[in-house]
C-alpha positions as a LaTeX table, in Angstrom:
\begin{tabular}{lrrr}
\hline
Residue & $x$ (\AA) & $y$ (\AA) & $z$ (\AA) \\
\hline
Unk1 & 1.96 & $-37.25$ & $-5.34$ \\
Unk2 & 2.62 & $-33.97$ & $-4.38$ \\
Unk3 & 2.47 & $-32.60$ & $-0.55$ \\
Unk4 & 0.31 & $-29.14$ & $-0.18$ \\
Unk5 & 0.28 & $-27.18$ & 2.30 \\
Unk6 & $-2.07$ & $-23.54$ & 2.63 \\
Unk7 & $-0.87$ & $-21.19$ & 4.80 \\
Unk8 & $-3.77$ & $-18.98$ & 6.11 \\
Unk9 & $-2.37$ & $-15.22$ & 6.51 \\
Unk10 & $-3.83$ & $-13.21$ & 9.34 \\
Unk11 & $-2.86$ & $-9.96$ & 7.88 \\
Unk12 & $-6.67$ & $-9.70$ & 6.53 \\
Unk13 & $-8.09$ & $-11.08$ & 9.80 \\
Unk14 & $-10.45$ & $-9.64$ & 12.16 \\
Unk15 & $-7.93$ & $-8.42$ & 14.13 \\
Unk16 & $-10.40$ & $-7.77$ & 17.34 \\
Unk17 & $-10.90$ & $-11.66$ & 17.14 \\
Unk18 & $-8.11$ & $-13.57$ & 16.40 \\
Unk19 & $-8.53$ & $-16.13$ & 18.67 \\
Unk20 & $-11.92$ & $-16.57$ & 16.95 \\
Unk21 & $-10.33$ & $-16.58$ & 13.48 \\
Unk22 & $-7.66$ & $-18.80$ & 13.89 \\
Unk23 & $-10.38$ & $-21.12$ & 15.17 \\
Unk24 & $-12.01$ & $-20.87$ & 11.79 \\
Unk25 & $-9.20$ & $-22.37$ & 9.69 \\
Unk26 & $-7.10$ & $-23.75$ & 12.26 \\
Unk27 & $-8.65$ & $-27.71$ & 11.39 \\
Unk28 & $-8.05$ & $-27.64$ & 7.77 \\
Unk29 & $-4.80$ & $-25.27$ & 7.15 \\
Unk30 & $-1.36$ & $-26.76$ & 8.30 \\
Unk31 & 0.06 & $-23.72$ & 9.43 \\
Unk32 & $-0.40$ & $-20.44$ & 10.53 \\
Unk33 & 1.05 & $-17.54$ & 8.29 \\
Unk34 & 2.27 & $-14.71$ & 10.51 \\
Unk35 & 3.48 & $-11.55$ & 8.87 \\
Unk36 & 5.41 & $-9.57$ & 11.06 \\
Unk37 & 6.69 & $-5.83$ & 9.41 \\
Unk38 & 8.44 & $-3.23$ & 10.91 \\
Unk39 & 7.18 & $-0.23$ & 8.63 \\
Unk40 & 11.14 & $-0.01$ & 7.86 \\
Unk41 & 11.83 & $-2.78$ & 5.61 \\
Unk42 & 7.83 & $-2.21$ & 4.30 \\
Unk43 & 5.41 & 0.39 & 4.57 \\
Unk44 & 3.23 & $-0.81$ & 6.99 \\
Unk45 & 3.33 & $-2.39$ & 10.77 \\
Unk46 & 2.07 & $-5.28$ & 12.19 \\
Unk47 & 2.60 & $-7.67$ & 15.05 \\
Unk48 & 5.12 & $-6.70$ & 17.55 \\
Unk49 & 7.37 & $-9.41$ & 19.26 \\
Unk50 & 5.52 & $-9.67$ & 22.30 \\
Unk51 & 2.09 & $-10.20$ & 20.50 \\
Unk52 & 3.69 & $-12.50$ & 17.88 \\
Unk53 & 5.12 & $-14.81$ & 20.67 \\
Unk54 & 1.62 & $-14.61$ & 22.06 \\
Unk55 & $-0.18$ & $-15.70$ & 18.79 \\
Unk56 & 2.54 & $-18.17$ & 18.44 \\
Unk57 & 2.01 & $-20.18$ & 21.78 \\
Unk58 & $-1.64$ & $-19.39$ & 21.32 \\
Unk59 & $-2.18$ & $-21.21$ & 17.96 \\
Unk60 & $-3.89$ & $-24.45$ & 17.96 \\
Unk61 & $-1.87$ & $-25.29$ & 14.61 \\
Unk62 & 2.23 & $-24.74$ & 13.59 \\
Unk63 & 3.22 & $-21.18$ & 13.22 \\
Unk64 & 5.18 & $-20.08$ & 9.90 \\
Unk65 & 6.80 & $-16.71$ & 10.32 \\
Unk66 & 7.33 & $-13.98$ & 8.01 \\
Unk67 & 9.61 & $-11.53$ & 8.86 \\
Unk68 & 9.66 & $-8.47$ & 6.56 \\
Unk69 & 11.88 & $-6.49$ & 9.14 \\
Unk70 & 15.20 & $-4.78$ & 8.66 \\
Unk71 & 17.21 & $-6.26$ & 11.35 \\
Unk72 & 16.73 & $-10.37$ & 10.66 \\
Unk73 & 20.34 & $-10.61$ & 11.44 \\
Unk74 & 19.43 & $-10.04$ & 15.45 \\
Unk75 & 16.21 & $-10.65$ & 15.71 \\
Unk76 & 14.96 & $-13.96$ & 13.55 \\
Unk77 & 16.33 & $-16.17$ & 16.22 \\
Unk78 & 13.94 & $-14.73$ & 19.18 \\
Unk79 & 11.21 & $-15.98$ & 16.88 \\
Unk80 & 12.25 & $-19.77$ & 16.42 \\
Unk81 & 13.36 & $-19.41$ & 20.52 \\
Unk82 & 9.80 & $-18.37$ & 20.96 \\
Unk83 & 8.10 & $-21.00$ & 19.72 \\
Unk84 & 7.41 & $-20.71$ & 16.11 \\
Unk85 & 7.46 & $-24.09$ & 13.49 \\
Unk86 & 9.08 & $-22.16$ & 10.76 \\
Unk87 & 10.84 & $-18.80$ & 10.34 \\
Unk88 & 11.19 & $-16.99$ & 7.09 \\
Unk89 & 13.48 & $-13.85$ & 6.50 \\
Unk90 & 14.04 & $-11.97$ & 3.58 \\
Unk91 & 17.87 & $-12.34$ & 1.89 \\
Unk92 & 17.78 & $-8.35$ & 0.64 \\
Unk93 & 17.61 & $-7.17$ & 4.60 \\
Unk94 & 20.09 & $-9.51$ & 5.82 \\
Unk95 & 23.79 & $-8.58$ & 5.59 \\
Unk96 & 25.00 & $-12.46$ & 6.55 \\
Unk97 & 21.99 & $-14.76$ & 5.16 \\
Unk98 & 24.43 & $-17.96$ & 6.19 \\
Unk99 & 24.50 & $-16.48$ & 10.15 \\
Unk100 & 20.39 & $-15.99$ & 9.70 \\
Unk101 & 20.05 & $-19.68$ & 8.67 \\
Unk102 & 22.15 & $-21.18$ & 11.60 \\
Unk103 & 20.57 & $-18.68$ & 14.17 \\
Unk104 & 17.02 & $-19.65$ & 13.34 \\
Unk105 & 17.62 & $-23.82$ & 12.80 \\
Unk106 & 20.01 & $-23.31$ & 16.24 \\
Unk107 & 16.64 & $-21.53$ & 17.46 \\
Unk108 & 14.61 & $-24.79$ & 16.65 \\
Unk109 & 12.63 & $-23.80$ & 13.46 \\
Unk110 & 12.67 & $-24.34$ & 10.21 \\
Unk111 & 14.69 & $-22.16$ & 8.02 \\
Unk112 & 12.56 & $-20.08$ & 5.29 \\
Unk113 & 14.07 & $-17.64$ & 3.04 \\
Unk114 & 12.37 & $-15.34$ & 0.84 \\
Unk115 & 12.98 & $-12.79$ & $-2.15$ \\
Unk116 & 10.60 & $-9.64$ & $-3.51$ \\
Unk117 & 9.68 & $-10.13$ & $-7.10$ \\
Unk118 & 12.91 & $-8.11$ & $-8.49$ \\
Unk119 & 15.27 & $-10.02$ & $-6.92$ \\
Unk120 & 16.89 & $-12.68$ & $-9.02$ \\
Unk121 & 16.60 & $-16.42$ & $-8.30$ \\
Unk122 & 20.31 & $-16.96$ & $-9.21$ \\
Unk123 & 21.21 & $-14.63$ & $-6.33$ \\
Unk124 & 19.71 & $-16.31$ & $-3.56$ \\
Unk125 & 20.40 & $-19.86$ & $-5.47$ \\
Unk126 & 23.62 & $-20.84$ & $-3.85$ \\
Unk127 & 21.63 & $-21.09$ & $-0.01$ \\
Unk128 & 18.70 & $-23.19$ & $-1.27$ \\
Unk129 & 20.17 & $-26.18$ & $-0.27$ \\
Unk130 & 20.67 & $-24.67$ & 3.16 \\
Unk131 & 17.00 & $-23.90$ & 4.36 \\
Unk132 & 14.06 & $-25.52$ & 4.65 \\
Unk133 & 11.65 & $-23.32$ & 2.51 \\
Unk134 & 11.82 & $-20.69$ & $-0.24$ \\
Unk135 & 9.43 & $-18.17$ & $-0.21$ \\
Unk136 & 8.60 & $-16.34$ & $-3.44$ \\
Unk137 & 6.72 & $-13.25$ & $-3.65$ \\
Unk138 & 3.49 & $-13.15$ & $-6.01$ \\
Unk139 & 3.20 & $-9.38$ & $-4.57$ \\
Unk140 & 5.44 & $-6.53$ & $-3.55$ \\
Unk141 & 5.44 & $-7.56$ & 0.36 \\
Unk142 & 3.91 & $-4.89$ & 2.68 \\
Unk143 & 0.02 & $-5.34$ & 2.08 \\
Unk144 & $-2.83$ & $-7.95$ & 1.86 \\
Unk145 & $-5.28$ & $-8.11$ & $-0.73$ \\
Unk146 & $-2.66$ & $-7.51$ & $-4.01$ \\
Unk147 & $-3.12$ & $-8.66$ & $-7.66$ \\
Unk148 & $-1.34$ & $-12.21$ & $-8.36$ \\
Unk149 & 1.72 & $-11.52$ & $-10.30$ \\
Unk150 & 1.98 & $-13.92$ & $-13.20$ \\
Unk151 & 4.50 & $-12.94$ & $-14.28$ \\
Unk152 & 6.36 & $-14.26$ & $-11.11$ \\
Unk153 & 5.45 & $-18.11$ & $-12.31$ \\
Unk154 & 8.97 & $-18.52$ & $-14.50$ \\
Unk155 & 10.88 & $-17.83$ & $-11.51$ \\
Unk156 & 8.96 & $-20.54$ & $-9.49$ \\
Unk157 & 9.26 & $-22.72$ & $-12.73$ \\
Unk158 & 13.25 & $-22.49$ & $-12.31$ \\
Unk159 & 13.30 & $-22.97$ & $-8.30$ \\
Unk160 & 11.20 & $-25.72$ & $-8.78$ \\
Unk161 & 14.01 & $-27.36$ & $-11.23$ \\
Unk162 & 16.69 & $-26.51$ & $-8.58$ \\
Unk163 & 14.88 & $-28.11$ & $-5.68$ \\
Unk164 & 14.10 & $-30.93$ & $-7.25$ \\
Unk165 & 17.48 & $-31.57$ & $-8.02$ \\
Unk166 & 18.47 & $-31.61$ & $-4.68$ \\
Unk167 & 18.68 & $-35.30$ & $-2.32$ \\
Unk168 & 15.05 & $-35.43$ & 0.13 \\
Unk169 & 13.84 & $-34.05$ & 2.15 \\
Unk170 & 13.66 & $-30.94$ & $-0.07$ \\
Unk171 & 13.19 & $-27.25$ & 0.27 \\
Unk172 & 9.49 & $-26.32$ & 0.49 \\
Unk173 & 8.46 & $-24.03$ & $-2.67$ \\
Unk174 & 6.29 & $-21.16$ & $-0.76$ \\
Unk175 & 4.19 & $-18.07$ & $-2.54$ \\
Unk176 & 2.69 & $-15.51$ & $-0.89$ \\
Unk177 & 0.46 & $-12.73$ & $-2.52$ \\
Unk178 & $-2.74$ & $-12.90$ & $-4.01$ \\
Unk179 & $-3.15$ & $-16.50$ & $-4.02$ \\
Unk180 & $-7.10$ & $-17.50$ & $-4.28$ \\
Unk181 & $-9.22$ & $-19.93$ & $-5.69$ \\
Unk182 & $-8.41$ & $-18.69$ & $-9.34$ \\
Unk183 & $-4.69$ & $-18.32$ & $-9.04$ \\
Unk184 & $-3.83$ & $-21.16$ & $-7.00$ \\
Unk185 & $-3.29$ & $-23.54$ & $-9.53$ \\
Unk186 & $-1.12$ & $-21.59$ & $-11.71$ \\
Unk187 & 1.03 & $-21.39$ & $-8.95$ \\
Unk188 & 1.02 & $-24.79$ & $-8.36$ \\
Unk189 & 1.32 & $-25.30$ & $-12.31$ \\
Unk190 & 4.86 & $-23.56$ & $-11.96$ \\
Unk191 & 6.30 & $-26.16$ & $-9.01$ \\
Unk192 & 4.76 & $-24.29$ & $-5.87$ \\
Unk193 & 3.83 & $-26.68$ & $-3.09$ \\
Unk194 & 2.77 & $-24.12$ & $-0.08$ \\
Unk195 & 0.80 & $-21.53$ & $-0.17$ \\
Unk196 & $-0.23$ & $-18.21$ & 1.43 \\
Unk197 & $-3.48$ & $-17.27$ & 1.41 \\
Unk198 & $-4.80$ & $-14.29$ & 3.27 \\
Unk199 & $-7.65$ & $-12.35$ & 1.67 \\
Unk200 & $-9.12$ & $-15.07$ & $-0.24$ \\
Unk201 & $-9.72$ & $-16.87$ & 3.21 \\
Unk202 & $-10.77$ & $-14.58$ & 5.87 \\
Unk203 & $-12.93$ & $-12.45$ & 3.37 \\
Unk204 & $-15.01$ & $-15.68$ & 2.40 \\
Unk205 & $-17.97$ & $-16.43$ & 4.10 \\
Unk206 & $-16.89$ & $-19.59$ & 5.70 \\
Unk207 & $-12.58$ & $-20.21$ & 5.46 \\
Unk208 & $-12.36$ & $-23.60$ & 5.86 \\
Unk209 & $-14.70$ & $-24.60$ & 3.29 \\
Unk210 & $-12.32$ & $-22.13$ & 1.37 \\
Unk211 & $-9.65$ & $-23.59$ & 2.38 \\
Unk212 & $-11.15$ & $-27.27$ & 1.14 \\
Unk213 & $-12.38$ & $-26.10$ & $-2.10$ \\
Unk214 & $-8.48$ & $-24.89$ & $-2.95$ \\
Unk215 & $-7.18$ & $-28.34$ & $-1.74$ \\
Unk216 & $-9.74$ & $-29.96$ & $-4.12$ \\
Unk217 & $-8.29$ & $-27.76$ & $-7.21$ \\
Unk218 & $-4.70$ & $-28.91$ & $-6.29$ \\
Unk219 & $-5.54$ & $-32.53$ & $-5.74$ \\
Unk220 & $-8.36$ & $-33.31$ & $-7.82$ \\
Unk221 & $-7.70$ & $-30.33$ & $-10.69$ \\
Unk222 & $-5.36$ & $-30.11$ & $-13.80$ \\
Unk223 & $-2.24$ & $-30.85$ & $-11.48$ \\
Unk224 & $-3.65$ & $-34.66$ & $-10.42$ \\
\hline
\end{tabular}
């Protein structure tokens, strides 16, 4: 049976109390999603390095990484250095993706990789067998609180059939945008087994039970 793993984003937290609101999901979500952006790479700016590396060895549960930032070449190493379970960058800022893979594994994190929703599978294809998760958008990065994009579930279908071609342990299958209690198992329906939820979570009245109710449609839906 498959593995699932949600991801709560903090992008949509109460930012005054994140200490509080980690606390909320931090007994029912395996990791922490971090989004760190630059307002280069995307149009808006989050976490800087010094808070991230706060959050990170603040966290009660792993931290997964997100780096929408220009300069992943240089700077996705300082994040697995600083603590973080899992580092993600995105192949159309880096100008060596290979380099960015050893520098965050020879950092001591898992290696994510992830691609906007107009970049091609086949183009990023020939590293998936190199990292530890690929992340697919299901929004154009930059925002919290986008529309699903459906139309993003054949390319999941067809990195699903790569990855499971592969010898174990496998590549995680990540998405990330608009995931929620009625989009979640599409997603999963296409091959996804991690999730990012951000919205869906911290805008609910109570984030674990959130959090529980999409485990239940993954494990106990359509998909058991």
């Amino acid at each position: 049976m498959t593995s699932f793993r949600i991801c709560p984003s903090i992008l949509n937290a109460d930012q005054d109390r994140l200490p509080q609101e980690i606390a909320r999901i931090a007994l029912d979500a395996e990791l922490l999603h971090l989004d760190i952006m630059d307002n280069i790479f995307v149009p808006n700016k989050t976490f800087d390095f010094a808070q991230s590396k706060a959050i990170i060895e603040e966290s009660p549960i792993p931290v997964d990484v997100h780096l929408m930032i220009t300069d992943p070449d240089h700077l996705a190493a300082s994040y697995a250095q600083a603590g973080a379970a899992s580092v993600t960058f995105h192949f159309e800022a880096t100008t060596d993706p290979a380099g960015v893979i050893a520098s965050i594994r020879g950092g001591g994190a898992r290696v994510g990789m992830a691609i906007k929703p107009k970049t091609e599978l086949e183009i990023v294809a020939q590293f998936i067998a190199d990292i530890d998760m690929l992340l697919i958008m299901t929004v154009e990065p930059g925002f919290g609180g986008q529309s699903f994009m459906s139309d993003m579930m054949p390319k999941v279908k067809k990195a699903r059939t790569i990855i499971d071609l592969l010898p174990n342990p496998r590549p995680w299958l990540q998405v990330d945008g608009g995931i929620s209690l009625t989009t979640i198992e599409a997603a999963a329906t296409a091959g996804a087994d991690t999730f990012v939820v951000g919205s869906a979570l911290f805008k609910a009245e109570d984030p674990a039970i959130a959090i529980r109710e999409m485990k239940n449609i993954l494990n106990h839906g359509r998909l058991a």
